[in-house]
N, CA and C of each residue as an Amber inpcrd file, in Angstrom:
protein
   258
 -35.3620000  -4.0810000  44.7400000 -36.0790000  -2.9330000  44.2440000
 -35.3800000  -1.6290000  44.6270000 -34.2100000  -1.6320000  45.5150000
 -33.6860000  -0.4020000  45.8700000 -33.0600000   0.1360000  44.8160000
 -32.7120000  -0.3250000  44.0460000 -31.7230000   0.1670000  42.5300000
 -32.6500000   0.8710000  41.6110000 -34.1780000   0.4940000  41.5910000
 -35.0060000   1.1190000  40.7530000 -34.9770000   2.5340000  41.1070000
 -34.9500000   3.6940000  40.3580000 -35.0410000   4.8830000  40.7400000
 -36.1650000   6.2160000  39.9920000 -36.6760000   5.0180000  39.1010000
 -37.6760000   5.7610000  37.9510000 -38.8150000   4.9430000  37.8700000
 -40.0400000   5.0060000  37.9650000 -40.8460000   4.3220000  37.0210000
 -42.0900000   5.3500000  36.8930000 -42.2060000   4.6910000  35.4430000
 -43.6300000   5.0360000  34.8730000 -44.9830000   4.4830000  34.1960000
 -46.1750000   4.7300000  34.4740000 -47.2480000   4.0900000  34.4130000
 -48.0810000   4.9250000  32.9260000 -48.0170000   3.9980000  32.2720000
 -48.7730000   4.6610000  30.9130000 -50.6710000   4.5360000  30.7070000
 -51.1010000   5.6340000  30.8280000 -52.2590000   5.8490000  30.5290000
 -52.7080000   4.3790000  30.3060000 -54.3440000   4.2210000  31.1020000
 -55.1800000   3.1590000  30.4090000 -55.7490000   3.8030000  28.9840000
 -56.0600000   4.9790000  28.7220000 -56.7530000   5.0660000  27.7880000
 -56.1280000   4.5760000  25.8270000 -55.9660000   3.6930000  25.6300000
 -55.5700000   2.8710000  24.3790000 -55.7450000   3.7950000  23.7390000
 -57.2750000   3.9880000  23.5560000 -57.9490000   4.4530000  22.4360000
 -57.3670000   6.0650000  21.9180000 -56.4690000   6.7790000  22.8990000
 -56.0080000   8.1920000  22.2630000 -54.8410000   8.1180000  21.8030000
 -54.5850000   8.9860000  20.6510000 -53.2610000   8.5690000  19.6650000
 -52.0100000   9.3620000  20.7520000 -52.1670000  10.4870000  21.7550000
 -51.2600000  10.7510000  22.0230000 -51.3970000  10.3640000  23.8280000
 -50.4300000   9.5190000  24.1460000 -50.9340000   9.0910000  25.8110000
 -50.0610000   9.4610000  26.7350000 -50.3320000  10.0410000  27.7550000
 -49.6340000  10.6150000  28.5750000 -49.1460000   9.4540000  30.0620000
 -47.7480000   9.3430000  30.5510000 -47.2300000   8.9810000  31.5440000
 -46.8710000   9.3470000  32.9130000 -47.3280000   8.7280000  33.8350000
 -47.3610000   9.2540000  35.1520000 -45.8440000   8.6190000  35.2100000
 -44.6740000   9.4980000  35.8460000 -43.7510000   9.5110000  36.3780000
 -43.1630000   9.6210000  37.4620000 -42.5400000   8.6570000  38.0180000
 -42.4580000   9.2620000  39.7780000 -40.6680000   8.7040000  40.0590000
 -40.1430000   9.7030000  40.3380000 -38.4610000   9.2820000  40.1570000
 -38.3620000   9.5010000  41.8930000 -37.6180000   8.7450000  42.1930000
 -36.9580000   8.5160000  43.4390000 -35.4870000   9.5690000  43.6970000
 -34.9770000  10.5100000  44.3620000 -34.0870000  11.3150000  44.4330000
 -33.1380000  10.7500000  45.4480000 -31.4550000  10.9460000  44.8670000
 -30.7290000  10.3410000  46.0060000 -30.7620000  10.7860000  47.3320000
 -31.2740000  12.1530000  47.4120000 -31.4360000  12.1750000  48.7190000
 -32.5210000  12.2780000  49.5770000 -33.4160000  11.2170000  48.7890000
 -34.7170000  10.4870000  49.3140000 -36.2190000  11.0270000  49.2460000
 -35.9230000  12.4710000  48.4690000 -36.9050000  13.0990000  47.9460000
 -37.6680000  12.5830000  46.6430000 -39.0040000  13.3460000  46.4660000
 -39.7110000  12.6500000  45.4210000 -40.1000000  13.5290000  44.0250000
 -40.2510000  13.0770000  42.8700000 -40.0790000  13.5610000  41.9530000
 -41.5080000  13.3250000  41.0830000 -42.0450000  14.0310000  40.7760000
 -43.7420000  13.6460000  39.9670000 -43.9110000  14.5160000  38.9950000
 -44.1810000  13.5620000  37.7470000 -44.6920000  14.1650000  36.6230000
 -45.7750000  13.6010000  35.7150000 -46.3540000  14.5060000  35.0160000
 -47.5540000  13.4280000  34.0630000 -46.8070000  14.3460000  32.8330000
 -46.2550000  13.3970000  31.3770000 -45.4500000  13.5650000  30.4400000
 -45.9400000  12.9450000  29.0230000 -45.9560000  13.6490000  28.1820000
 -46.4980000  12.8260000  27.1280000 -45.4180000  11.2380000  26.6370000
 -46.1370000  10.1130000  26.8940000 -45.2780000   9.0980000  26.3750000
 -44.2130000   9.4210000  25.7120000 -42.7190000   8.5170000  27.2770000
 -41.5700000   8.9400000  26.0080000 -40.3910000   9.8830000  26.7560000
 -41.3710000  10.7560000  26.8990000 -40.5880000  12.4320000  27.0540000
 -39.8650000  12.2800000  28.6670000 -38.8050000  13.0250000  28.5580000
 -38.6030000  13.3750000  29.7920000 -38.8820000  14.4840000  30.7120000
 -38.7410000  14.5810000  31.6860000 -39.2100000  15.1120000  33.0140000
 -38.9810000  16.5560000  32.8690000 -37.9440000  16.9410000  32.5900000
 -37.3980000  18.0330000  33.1310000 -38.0970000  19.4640000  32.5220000
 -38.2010000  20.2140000  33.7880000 -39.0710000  20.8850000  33.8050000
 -40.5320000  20.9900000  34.1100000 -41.0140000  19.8170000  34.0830000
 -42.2640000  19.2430000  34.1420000 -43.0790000  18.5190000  35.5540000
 -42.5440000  18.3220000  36.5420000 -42.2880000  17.9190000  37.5390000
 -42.0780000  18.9090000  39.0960000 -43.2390000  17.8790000  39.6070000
 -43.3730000  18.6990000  41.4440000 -42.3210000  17.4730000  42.1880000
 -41.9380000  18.6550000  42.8080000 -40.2390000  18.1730000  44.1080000
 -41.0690000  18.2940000  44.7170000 -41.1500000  16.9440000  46.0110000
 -41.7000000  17.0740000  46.8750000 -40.9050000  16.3700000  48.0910000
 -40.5030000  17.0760000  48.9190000 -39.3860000  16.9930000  49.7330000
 -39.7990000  16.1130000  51.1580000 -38.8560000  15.6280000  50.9880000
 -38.9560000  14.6410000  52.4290000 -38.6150000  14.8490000  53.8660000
 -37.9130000  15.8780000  53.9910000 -37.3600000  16.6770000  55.0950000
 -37.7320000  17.7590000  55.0330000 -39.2630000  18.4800000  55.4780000
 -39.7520000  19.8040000  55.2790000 -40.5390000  19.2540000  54.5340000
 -41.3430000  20.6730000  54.2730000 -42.1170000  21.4050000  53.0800000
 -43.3790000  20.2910000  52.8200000 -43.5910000  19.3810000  51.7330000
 -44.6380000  18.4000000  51.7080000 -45.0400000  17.8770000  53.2430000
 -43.9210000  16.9430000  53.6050000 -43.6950000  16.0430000  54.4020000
 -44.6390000  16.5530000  55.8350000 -44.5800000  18.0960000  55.9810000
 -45.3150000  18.8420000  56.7260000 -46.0560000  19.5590000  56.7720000
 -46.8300000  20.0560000  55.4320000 -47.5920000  20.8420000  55.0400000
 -48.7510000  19.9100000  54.1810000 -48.6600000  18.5770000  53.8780000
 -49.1910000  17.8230000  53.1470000 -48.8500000  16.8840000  54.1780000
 -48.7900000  16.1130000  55.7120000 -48.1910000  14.8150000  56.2020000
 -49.7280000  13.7380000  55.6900000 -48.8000000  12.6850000  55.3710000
 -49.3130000  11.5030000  54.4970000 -49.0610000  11.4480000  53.4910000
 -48.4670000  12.6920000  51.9440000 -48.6220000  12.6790000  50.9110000
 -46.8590000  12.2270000  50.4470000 -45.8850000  12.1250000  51.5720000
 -44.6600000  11.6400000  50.8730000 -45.2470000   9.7340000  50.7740000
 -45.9050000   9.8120000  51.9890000 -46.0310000   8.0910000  51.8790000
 -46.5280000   7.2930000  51.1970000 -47.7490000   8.1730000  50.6300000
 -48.7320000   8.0670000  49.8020000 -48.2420000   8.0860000  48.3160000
 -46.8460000   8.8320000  47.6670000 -46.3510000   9.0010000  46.3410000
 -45.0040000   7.4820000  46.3620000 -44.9560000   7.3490000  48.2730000
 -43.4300000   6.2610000  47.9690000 -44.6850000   5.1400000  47.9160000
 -45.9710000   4.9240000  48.3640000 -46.8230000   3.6050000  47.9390000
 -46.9460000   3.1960000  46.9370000 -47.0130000   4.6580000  45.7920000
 -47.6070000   4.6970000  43.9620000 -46.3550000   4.0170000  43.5260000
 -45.7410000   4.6330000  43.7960000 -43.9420000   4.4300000  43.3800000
 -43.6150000   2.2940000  43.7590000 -43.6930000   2.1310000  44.7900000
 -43.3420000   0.4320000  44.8320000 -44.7090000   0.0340000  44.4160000
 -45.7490000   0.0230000  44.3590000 -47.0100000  -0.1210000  43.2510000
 -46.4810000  -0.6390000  42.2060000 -46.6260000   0.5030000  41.3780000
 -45.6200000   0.2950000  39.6030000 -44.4460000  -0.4790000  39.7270000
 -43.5390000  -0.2380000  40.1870000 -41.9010000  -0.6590000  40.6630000
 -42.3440000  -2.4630000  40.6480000 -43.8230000  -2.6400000  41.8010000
 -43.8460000  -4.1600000  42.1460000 -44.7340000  -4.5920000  40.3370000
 -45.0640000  -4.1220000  40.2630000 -46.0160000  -3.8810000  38.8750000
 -45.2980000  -4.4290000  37.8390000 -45.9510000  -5.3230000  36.8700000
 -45.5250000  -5.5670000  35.5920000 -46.3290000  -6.3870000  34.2090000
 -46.1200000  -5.2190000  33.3570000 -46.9700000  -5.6300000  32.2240000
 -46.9210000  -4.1470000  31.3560000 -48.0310000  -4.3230000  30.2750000
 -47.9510000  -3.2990000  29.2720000 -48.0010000  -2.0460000  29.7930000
 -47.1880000  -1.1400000  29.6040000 -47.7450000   0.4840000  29.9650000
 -46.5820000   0.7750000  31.6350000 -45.9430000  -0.0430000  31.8840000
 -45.2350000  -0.0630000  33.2680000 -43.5680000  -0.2510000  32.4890000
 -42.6350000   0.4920000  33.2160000 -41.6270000   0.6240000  32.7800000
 -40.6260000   1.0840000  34.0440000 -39.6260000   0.5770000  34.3450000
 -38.5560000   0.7410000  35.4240000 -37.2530000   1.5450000  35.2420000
 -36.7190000   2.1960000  35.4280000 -35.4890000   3.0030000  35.0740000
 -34.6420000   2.6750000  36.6390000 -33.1490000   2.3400000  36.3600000
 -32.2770000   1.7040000  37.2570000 -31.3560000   2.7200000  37.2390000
């Protein structure tokens, strides 16, 4: 699972024609990356850095551990609406 560096979790809601994706990218230098994106789309621009050395990690402590849990969640996760980027 260390090679995975992206995944995303697609809306339960079926029933709306346009569905939005929770995104959570892994950064090489171990920082975290979060976005909610309309199916599809990419990140950029769209997305809270949330840093692992500083800033979250200490102003938020619990919430890097809490986004790397969501993150191997999905990652361990598989089926409709779950998707891995390597």
């Amino acid at each position: 699972m260390d090679h995975i560096r992206e995944v995303r979790f697609l809306t339960d809601d079926r029933d709306k024609k346009s569905r939005n994706e929770l995104v959570i990218s892994w950064g090489h230098n171990g920082d975290w990356y979060v976005a909610v994106v309309p199916e599809g789309q990419g990140t950029a621009g769209k997305g809270v850095h949330i840093s692992t050395s500083g800033g979250a990690s200490f102003s938020v402590p619990g919430l890097t551990q809490a986004i790397s849990d969501a993150f191997h969640a999905i990652a361990n996760a598989k089926g409709n609406g779950i998707s891995h980027i390597t």
